[in-house]
Every structure is written in structure tokens, then in C-alpha cells.
TIZA-347008 format. One record per residue: residue number from 1; residue in one letter; x, y, z of N, C-alpha, C in turn. Coordinates in nm, 3 decimals, padded with zeros to 5 digits. Layout:
BEGIN
+-----+------+---------+---------+---------+---------+---------+---------+---------+---------+---------+
:  nr : rest :     npx :     npy :     npz :    capx :    capy :    capz :     cpx :     cpy :     cpz :
+-----+------+---------+---------+---------+---------+---------+---------+---------+---------+---------+
: NUM :    a :       X :       Y :       Z :       X :       Y :       Z :       X :       Y :       Z :
...
+-----+------+---------+---------+---------+---------+---------+---------+---------+---------+---------+
This chain:
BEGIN
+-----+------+---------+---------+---------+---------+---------+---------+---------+---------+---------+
:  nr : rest :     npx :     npy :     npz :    capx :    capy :    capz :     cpx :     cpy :     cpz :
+-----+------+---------+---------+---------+---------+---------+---------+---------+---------+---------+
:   1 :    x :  01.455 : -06.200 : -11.330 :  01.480 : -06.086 : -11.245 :  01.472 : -05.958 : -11.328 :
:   2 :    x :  01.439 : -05.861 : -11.236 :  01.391 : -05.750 : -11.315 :  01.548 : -05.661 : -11.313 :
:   3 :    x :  01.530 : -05.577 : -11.414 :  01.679 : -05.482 : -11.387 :  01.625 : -05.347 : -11.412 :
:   4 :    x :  01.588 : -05.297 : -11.301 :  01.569 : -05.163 : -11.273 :  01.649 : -05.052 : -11.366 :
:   5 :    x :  01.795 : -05.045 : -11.379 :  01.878 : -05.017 : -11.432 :  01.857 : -04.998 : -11.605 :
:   6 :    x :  01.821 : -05.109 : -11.636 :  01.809 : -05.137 : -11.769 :  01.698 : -05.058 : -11.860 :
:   7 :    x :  01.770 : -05.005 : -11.986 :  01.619 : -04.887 : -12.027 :  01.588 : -04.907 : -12.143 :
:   8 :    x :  01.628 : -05.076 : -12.146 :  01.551 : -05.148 : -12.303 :  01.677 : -05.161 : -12.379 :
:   9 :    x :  01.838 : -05.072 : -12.356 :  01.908 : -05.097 : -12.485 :  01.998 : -05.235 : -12.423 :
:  10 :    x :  02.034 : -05.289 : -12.573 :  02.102 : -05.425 : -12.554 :  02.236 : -05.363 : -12.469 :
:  11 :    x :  02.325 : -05.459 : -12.410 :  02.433 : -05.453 : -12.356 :  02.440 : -05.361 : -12.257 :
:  12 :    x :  02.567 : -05.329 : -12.239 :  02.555 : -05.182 : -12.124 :  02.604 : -05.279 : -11.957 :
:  13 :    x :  02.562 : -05.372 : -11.984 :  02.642 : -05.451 : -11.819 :  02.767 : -05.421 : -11.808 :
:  14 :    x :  02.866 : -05.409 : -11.682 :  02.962 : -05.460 : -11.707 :  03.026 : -05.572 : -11.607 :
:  15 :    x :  02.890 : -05.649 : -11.595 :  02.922 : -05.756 : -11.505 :  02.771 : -05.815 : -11.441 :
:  16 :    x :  02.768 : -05.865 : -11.394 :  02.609 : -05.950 : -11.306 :  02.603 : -05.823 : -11.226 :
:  17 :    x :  02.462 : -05.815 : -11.226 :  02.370 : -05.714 : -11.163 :  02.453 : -05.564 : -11.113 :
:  18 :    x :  02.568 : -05.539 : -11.232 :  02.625 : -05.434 : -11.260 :  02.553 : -05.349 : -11.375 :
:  19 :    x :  02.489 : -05.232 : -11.349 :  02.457 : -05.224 : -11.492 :  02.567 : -05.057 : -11.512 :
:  20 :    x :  02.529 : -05.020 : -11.650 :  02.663 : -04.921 : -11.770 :  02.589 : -04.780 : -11.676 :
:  21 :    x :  02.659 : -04.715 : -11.594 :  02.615 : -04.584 : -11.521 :  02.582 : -04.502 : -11.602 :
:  22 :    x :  02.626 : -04.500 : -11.741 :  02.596 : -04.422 : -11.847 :  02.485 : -04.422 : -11.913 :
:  23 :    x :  02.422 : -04.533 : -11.926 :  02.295 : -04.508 : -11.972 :  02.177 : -04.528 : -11.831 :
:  24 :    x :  02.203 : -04.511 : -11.738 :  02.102 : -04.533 : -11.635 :  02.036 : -04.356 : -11.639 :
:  25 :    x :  01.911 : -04.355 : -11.611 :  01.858 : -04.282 : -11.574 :  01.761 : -04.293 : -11.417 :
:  26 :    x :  01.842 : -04.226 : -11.326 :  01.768 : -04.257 : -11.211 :  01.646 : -04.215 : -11.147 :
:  27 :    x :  01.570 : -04.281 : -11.117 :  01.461 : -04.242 : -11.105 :  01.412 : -04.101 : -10.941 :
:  28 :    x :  01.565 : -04.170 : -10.875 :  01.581 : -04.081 : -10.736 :  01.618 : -03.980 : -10.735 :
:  29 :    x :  01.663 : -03.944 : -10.851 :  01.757 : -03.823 : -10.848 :  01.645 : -03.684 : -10.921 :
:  30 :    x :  01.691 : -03.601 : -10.831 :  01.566 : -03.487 : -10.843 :  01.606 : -03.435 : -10.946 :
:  31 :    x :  01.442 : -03.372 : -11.022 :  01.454 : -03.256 : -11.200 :  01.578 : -03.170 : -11.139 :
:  32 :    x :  01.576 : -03.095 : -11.025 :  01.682 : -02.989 : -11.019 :  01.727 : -03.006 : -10.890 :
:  33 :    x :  01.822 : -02.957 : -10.833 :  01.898 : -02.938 : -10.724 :  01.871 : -02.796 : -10.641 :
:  34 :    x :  01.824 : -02.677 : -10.726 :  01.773 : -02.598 : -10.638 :  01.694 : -02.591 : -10.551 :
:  35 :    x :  01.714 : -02.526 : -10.447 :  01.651 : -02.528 : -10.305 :  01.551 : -02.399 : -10.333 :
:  36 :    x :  01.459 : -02.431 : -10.212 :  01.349 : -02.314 : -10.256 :  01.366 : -02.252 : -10.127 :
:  37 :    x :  01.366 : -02.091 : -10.160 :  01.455 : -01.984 : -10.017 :  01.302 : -01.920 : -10.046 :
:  38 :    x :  01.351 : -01.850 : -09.892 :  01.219 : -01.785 : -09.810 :  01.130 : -01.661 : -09.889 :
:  39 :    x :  01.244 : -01.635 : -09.990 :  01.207 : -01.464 : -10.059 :  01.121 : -01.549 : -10.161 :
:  40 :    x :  01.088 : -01.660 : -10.211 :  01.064 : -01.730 : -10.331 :  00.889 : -01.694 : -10.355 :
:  41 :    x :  00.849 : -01.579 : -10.328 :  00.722 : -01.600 : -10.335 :  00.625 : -01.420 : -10.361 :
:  42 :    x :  00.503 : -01.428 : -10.361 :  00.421 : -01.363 : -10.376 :  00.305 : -01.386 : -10.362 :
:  43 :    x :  00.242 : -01.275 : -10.275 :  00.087 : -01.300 : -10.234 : -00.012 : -01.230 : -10.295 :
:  44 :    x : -00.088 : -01.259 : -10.318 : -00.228 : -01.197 : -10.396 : -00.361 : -01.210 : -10.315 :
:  45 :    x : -00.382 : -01.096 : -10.249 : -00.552 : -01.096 : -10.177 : -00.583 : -00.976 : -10.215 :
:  46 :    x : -00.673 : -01.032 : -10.347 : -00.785 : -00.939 : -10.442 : -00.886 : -00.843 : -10.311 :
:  47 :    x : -00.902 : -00.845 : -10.229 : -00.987 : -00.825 : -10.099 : -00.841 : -00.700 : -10.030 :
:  48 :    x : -00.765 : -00.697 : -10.092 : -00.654 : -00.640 : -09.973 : -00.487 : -00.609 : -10.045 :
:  49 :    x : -00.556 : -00.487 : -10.121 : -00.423 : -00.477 : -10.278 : -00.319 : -00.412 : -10.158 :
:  50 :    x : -00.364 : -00.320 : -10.062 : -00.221 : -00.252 : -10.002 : -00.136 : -00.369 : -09.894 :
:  51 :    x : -00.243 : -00.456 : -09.828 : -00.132 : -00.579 : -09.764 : -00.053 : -00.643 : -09.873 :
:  52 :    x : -00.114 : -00.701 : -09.981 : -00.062 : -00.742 : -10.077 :  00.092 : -00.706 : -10.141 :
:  53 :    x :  00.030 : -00.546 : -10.096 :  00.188 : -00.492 : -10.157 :  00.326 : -00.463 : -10.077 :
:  54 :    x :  00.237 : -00.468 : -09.946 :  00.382 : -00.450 : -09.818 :  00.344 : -00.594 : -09.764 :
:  55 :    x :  00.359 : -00.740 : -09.824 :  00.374 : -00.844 : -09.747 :  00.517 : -00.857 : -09.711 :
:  56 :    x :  00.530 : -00.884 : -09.641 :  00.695 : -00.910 : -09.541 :  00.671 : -01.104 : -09.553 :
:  57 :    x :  00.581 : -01.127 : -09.502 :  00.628 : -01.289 : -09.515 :  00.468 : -01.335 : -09.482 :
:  58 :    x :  00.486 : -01.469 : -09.471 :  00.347 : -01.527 : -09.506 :  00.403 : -01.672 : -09.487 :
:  59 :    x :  00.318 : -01.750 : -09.387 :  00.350 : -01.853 : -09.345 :  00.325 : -01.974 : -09.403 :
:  60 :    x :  00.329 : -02.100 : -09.493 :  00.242 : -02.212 : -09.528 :  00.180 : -02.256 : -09.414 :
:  61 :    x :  00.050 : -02.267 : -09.365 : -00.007 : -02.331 : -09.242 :  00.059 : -02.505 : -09.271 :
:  62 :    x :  00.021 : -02.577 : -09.184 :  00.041 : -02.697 : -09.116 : -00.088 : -02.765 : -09.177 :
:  63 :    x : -00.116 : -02.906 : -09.174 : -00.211 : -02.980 : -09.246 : -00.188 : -03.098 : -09.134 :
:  64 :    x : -00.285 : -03.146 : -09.051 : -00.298 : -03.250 : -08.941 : -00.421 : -03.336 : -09.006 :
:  65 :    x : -00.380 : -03.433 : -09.018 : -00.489 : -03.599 : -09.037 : -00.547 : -03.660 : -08.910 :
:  66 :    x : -00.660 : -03.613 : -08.822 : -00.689 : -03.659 : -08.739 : -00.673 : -03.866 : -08.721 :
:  67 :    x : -00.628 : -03.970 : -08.668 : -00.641 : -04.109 : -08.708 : -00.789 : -04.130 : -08.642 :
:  68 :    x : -00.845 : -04.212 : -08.676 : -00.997 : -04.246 : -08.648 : -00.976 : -04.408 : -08.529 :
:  69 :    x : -00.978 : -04.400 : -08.387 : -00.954 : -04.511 : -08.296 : -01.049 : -04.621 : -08.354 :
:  70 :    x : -01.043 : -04.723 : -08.349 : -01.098 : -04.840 : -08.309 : -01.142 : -04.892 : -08.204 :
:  71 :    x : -01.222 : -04.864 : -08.115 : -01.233 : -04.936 : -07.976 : -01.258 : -05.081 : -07.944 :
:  72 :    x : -01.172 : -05.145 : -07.902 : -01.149 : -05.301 : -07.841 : -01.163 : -05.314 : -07.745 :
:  73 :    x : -01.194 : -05.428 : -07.671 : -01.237 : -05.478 : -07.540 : -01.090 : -05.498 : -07.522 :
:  74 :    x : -00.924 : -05.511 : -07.585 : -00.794 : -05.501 : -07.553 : -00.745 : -05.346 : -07.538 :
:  75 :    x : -00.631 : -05.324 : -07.464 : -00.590 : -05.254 : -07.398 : -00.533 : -05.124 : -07.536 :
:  76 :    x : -00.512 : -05.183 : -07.663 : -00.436 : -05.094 : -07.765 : -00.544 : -05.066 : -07.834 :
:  77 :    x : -00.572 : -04.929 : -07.890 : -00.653 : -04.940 : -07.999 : -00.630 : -04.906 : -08.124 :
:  78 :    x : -00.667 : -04.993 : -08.205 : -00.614 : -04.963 : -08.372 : -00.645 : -04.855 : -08.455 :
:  79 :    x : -00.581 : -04.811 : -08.467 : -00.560 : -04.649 : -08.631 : -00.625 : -04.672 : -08.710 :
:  80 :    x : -00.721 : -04.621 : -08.784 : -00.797 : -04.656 : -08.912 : -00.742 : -04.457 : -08.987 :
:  81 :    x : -00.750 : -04.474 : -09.103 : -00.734 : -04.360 : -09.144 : -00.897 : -04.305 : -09.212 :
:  82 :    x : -00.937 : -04.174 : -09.207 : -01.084 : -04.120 : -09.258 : -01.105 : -04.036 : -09.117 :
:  83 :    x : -00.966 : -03.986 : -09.076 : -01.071 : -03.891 : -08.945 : -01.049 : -03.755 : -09.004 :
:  84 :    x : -01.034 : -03.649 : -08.958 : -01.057 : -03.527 : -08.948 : -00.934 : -03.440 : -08.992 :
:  85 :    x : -00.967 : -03.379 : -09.103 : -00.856 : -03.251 : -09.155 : -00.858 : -03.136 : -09.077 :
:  86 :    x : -00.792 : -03.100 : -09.005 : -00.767 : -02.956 : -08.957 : -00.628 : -02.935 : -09.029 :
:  87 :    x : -00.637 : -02.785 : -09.075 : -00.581 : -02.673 : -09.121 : -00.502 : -02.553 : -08.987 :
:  88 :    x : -00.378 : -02.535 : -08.961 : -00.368 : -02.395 : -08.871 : -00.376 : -02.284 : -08.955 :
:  89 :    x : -00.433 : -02.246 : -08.893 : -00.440 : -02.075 : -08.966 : -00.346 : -02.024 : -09.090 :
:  90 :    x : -00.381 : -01.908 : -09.131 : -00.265 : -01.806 : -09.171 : -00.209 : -01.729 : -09.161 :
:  91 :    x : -00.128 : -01.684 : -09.146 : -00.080 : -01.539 : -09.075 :  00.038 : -01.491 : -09.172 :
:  92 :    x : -00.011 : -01.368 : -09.223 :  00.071 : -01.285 : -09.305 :  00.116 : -01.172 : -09.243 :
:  93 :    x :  00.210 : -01.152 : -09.271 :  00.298 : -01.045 : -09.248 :  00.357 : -00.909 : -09.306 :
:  94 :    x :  00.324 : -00.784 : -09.301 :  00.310 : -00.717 : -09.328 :  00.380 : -00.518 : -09.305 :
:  95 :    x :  00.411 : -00.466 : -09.348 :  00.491 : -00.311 : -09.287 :  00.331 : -00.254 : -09.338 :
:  96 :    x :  00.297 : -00.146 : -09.179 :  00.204 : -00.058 : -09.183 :  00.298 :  00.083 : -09.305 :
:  97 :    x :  00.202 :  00.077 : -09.374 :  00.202 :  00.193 : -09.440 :  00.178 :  00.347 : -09.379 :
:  98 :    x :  00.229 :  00.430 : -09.436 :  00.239 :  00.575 : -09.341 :  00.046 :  00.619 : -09.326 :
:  99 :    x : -00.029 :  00.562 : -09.431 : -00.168 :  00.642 : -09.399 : -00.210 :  00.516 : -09.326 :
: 100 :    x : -00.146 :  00.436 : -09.265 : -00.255 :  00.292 : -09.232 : -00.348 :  00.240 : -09.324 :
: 101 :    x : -00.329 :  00.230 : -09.438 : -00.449 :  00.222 : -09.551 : -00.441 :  00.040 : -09.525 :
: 102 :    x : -00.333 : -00.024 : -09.531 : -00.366 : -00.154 : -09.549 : -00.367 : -00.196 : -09.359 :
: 103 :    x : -00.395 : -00.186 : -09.274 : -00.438 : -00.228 : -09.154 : -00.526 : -00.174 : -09.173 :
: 104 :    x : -00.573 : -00.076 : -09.215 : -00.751 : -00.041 : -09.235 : -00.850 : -00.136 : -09.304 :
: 105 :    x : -00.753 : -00.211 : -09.390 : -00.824 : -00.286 : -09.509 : -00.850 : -00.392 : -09.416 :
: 106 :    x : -00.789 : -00.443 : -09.333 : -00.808 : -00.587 : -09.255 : -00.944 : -00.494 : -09.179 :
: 107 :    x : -00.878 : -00.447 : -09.115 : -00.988 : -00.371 : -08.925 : -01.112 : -00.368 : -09.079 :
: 108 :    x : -01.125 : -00.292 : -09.173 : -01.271 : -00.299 : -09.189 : -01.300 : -00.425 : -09.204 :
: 109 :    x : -01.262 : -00.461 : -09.273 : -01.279 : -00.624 : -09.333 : -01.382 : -00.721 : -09.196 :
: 110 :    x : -01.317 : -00.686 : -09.107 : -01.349 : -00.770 : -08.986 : -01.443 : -00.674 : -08.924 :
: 111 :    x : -01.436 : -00.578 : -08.942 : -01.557 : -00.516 : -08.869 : -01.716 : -00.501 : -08.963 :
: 112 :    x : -01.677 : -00.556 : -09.114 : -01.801 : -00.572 : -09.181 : -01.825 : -00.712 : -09.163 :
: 113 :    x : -01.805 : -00.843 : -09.121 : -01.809 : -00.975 : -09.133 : -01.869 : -00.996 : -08.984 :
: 114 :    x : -01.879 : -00.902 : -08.908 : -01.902 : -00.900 : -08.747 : -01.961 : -00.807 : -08.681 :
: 115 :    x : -02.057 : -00.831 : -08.578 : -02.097 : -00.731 : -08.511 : -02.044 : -00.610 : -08.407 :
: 116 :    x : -01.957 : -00.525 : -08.433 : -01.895 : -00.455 : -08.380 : -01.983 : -00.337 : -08.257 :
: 117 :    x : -02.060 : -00.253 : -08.343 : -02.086 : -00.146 : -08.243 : -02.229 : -00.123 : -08.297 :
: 118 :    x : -02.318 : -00.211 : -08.248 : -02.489 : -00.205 : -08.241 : -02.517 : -00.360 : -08.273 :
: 119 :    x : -02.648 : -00.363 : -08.315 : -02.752 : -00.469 : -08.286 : -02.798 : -00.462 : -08.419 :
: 120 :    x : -02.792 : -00.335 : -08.521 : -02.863 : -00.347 : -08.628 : -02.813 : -00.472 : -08.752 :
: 121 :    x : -02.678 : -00.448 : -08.745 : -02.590 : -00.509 : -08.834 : -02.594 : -00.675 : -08.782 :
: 122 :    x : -02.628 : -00.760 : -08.708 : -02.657 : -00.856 : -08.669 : -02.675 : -00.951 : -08.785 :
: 123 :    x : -02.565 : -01.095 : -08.827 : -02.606 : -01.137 : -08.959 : -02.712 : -01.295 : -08.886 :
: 124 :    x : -02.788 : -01.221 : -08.974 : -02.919 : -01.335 : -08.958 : -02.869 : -01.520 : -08.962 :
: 125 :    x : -02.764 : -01.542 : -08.951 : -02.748 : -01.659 : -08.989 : -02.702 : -01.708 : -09.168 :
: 126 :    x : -02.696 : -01.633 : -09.207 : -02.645 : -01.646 : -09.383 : -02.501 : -01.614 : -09.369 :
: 127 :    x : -02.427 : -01.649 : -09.451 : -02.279 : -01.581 : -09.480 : -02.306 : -01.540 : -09.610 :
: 128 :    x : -02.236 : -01.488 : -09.653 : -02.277 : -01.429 : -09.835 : -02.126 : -01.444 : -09.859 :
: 129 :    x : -02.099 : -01.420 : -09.989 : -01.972 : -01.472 : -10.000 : -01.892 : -01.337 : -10.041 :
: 130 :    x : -01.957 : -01.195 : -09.973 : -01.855 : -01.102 : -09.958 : -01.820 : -01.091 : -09.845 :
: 131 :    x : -01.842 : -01.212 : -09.780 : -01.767 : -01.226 : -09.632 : -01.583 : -01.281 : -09.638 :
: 132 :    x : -01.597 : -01.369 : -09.757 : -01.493 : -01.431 : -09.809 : -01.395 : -01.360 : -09.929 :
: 133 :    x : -01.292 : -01.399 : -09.921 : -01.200 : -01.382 : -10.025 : -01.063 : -01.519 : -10.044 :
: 134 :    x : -01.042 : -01.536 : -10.181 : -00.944 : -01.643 : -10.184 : -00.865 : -01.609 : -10.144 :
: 135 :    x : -00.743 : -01.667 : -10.089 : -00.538 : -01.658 : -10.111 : -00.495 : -01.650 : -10.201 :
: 136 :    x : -00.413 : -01.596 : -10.260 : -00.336 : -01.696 : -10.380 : -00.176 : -01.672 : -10.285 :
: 137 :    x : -00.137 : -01.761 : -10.271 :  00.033 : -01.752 : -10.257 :  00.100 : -01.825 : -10.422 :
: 138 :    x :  00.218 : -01.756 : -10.460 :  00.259 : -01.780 : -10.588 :  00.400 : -01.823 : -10.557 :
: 139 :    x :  00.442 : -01.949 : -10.561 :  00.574 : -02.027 : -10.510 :  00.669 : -01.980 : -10.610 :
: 140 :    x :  00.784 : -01.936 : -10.626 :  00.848 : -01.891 : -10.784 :  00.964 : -02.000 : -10.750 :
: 141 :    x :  01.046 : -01.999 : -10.833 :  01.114 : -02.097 : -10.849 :  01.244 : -01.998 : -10.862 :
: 142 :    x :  01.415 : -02.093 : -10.872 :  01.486 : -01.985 : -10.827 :  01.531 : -01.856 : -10.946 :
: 143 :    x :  01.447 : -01.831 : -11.055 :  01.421 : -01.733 : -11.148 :  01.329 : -01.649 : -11.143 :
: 144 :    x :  01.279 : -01.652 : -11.014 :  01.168 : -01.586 : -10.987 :  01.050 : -01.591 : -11.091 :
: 145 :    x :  01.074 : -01.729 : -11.131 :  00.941 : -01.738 : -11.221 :  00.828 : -01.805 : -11.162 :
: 146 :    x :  00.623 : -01.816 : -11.171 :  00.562 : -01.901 : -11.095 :  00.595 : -02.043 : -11.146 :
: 147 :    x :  00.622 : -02.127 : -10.995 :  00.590 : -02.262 : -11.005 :  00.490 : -02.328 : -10.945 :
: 148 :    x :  00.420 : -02.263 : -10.872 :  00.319 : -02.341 : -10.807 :  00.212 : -02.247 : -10.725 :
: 149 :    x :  00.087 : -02.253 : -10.747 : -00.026 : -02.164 : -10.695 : -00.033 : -02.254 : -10.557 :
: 150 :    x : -00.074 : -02.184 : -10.451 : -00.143 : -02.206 : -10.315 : -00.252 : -02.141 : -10.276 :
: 151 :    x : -00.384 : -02.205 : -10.332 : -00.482 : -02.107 : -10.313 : -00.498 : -02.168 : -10.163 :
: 152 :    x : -00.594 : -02.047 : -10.093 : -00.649 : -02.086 : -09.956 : -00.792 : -01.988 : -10.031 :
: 153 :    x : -00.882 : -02.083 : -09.979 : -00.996 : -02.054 : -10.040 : -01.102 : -02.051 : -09.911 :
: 154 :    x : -01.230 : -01.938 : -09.966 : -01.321 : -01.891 : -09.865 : -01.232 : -01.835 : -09.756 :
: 155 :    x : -01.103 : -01.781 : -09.749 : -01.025 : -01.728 : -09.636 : -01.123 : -01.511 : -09.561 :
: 156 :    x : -01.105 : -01.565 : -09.452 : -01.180 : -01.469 : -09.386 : -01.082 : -01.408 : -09.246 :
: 157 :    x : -01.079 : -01.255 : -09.205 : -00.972 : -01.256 : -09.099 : -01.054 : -01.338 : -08.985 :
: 158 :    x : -00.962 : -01.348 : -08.872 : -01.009 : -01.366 : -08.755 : -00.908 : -01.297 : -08.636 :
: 159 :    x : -00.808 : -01.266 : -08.660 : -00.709 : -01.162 : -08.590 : -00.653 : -01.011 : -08.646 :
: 160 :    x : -00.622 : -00.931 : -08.586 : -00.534 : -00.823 : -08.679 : -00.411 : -00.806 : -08.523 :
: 161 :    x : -00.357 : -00.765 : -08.524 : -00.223 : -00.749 : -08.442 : -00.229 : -00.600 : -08.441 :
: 162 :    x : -00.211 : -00.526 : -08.313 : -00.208 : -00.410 : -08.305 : -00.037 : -00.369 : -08.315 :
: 163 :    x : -00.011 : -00.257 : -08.327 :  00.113 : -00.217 : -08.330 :  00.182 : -00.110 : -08.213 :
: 164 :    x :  00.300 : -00.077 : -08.159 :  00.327 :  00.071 : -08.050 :  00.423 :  00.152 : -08.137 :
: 165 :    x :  00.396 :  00.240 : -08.089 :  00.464 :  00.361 : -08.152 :  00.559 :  00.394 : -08.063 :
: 166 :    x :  00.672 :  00.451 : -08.062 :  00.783 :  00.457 : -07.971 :  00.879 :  00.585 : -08.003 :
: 167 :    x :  00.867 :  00.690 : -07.959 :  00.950 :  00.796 : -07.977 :  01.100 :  00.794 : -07.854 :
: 168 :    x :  01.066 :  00.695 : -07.864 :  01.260 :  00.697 : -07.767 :  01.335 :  00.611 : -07.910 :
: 169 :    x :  01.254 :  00.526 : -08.005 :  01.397 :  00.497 : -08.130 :  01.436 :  00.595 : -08.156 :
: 170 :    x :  01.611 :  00.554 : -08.164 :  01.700 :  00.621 : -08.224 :  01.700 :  00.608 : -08.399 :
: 171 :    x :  01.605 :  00.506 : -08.425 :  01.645 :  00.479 : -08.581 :  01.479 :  00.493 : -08.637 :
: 172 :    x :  01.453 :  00.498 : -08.759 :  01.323 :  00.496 : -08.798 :  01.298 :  00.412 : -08.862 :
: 173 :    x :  01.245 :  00.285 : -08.800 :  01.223 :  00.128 : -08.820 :  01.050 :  00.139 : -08.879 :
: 174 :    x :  01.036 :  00.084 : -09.011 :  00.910 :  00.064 : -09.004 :  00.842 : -00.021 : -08.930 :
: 175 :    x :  00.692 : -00.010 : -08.933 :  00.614 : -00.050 : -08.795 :  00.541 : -00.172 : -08.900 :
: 176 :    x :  00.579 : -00.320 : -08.802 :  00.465 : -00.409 : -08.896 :  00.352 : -00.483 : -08.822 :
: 177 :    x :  00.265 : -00.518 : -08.865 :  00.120 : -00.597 : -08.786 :  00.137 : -00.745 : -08.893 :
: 178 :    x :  00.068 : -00.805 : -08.837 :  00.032 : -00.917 : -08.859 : -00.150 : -00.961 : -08.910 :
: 179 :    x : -00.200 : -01.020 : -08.997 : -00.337 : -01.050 : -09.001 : -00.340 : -01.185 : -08.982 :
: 180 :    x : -00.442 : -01.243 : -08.916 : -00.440 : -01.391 : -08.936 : -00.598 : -01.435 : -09.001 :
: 181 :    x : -00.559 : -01.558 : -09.117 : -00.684 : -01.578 : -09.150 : -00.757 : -01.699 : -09.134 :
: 182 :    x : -00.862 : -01.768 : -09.125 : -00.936 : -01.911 : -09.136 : -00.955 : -01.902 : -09.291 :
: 183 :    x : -00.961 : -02.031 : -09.318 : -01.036 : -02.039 : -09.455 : -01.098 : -02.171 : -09.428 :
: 184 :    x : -01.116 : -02.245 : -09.533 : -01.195 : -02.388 : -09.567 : -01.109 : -02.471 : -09.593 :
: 185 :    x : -01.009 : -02.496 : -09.741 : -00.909 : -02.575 : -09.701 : -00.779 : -02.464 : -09.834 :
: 186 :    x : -00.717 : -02.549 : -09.836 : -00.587 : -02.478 : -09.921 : -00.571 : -02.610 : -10.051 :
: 187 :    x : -00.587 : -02.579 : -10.177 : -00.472 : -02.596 : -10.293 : -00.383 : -02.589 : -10.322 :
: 188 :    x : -00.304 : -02.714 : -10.396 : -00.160 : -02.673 : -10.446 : -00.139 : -02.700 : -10.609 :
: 189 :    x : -00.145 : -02.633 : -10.685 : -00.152 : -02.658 : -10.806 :  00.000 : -02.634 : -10.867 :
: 190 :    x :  00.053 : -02.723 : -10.929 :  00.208 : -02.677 : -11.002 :  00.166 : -02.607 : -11.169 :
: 191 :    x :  00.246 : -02.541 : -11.175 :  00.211 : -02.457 : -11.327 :  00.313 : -02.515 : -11.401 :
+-----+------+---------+---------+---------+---------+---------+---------+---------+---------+---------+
């Protein structure tokens, strides 16, 4: 019988399939106990330095494993795994700045990747890859140091969120929008 417990030194039982708590090293028990909180992070879109700098929050998308059916002449059909990765979006979050410089940065962004207002600009069927820009989300750990990169790669907008202006507040709340992006897929690299 194997003894899980046991880490090669003689003795240390103190009884049948008791082993010395003192020299166990468990394999369940996590490197650290810190929890990772919502502020734990930083975004980087080289494509978009003023969102970058008023991000408010930024979502991890969702990751779905399509199952691949089996079809049987019986009533159940069996799961095979090899179907289809879908990704949900991204959506970052953001305070409009007083000149609008970073909601400008998205609105152009999307209005150079798309045909907005004529026929000339029409993309022939090519993408070029100044259509694209990476993610980086930077996970910090609770020292605010990096622990882990999240690239989202080939990410491109596909929403911007408009904002209202309201002269009945009593208080002067900054105004925030939202961008949402597609990409191809996302990385997780630990540093």
C-alpha cells in the first residue's frame, strides 16, 4: 500500500495508516490563501492609451466547449468532446474624459475598420492587421505585483455605448461608456 503521507523519511507514524502531521506536506493545500479582489488588475490597449488610462473595470469573458452529438437510431445521444470554442465578448469599462479623447479613440477605431459614410472606403475583402490590436489584461496579485498576463488577441471593437448628459444632477458624477470587443481567442500566461 501506498502512503500518500509519507515523504521518504523513516518513522514519523504514529500508528497504522496514521501518518506524523509534521512532516506531511499536503498536496491540497493552496501556495497562498489570498483571494484575488476586483481592483487586482490593469489593462493595456497599445491601440487606445486614453481608455487604458480611465479603465473602471473590464470583464474576463466566459469560455463555452460546444459537446459534439453522436446520432443513434436510440432515443439518447452520446457527448463526444472536439466541438466548438466560443468566446463572449469583452467589454471594458471606462470614465469619458472631459475632451472625449478616449471615446473618440474607440468611435474612430470602428469607423476606420467599417464602412461608415460612402462607398469609397469599402474593404475589398482583406483585413490587414491595422484592423486589429491585442488585450493585455495584467492579473496582480495581492501586492499589486504582475501575476498573470491575459492576452486577447486580434481583438477589434464591435460596440461603443453612448452616454446622456443631464443638467438636473445635483452632484458632478463623471460620465462612463462602455466598448465592447471580438477577438480570436484569449491567453493566460502566469509570470
Amino acid at each position: 500500500m501506498v502512503n500518500f503521507y509519507d515523504n521518504g523519511q523513516t518513522g514519523g507514524y504514529t500508528g497504522p495508516g496514521i501518518p506524523d502531521v509534521t512532516r506531511v506536506v499536503n498536496p491540497r493545500q493552496p501556495a497562498t490563501n489570498n483571494y484575488l479582489a476586483s481592483n487586482f488588475f490593469n489593462l493595456e490597449i497599445t491601440r487606445l492609451p486614453t481608455v487604458t488610462y480611465f479603465c473602471q473595470s473590464v470583464g474576463i469573458p466566459s469560455l463555452n466547449l460546444t459537446p459534439v452529438d453522436q446520432p443513434t437510431s436510440v432515443g439518447v445521444y452520446p457527448k463526444f468532446i472536439g466541438g466548438r470554442y466560443t468566446f463572449e465578448d469583452l467589454t471594458v469599462n471606462f470614465i469619458v474624459d472631459e475632451n472625449m479623447k478616449n471615446w473618440l479613440e474607440v468611435y474612430q477605431w470602428m469607423k476606420e475598420i467599417g464602412n461608415m459614410e460612402n462607398t469609397t472606403d469599402v474593404i475589398d475583402g482583406s483585413q490587414t492587421s491595422d484592423f486589429f490590436s491585442d488585450i493585455l489584461v495584467v492579473v496582480t496579485n495581492s501586492v499589486y505585483k504582475p501575476n498573470l498576463h491575459i492576452r486577447f488577441i486580434d481583438a477589434f471593437p464591435i460596440a461603443l455605448s453612448g452616454f446622456q448628459f443631464n443638467s438636473l444632477a445635483t452632484d458632478t458624477e463623471p460620465i462612463t461608456a462602455s466598448a465592447t470587443f471580438s477577438y480570436t481567442l484569449y491567453e493566460i500566461d502566469e509570470l
